[in-house]
N, C-alpha and C positions, 0 to 999 in steps of 0.2 A: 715640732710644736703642734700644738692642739687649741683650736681656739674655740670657745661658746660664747658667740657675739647676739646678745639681745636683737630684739627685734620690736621689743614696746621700750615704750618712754618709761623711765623712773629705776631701767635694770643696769647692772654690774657686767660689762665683761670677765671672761674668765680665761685666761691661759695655762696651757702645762706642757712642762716639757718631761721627757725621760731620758737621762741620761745612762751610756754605758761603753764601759771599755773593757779591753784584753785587759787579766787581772795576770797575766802570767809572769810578768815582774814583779817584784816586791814594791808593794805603795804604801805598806804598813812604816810606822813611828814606833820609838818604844813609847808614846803614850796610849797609842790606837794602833794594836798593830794585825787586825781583821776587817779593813778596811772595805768594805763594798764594792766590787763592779756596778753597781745599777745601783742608780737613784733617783727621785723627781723631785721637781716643783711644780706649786700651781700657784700662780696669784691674781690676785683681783684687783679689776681697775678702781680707782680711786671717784674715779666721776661715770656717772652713768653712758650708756651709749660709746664708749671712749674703743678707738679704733684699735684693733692688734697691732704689735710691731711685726712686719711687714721677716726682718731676719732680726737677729739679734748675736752679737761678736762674743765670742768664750773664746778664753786661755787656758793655756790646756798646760802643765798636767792638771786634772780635777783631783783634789783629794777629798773624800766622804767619807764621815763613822758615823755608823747608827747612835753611839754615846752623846747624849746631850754636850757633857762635857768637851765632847772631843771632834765637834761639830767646826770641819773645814770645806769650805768651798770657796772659788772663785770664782761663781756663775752670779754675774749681773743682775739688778732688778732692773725690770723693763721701764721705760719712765712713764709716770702717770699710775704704777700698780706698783703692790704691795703682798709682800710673800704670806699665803695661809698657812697658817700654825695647822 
């Protein structure tokens, strides 16, 4: 995790994470079936000044497609923040 925690009044916190695993099993679907080892998120806090989370719990296995359509994860939003498109 990566945090850019403001330091004036009136800014946004920012977090991000990068996720990645051995792609050496198959994690592909036949809807997605070129599935990613590596992906992030970043999201931003919803109120200004607002504290990082400290750790944050994922279950694992992660599944990720670059396809809009075929967009699976089971990585958490932190509370207070809001994933960036």
């Amino acid at each position: 995790m990566i945090s850019a925690h403001p330091k004036k009044a009136g800014l946004r916190t920012y977090i991000g994470f990068v996720f990645s695993w051995d792609n050496g099993a198959s994690t592909g679907t036949p809807d997605c079936a070129d599935e990613s080892p590596t992906f992030t998120r970043v999201y931003q806090s919803e109120q200004p000044l607002t504290e990082p989370p400290r750790t944050m719990k994922v279950s694992l296995p992660l599944a990720y497609c670059d396809k809009k359509e075929c967009h699976r994860e089971k990585v958490p939003t932190p509370e207070g923040f809001h994933l960036v498109e």
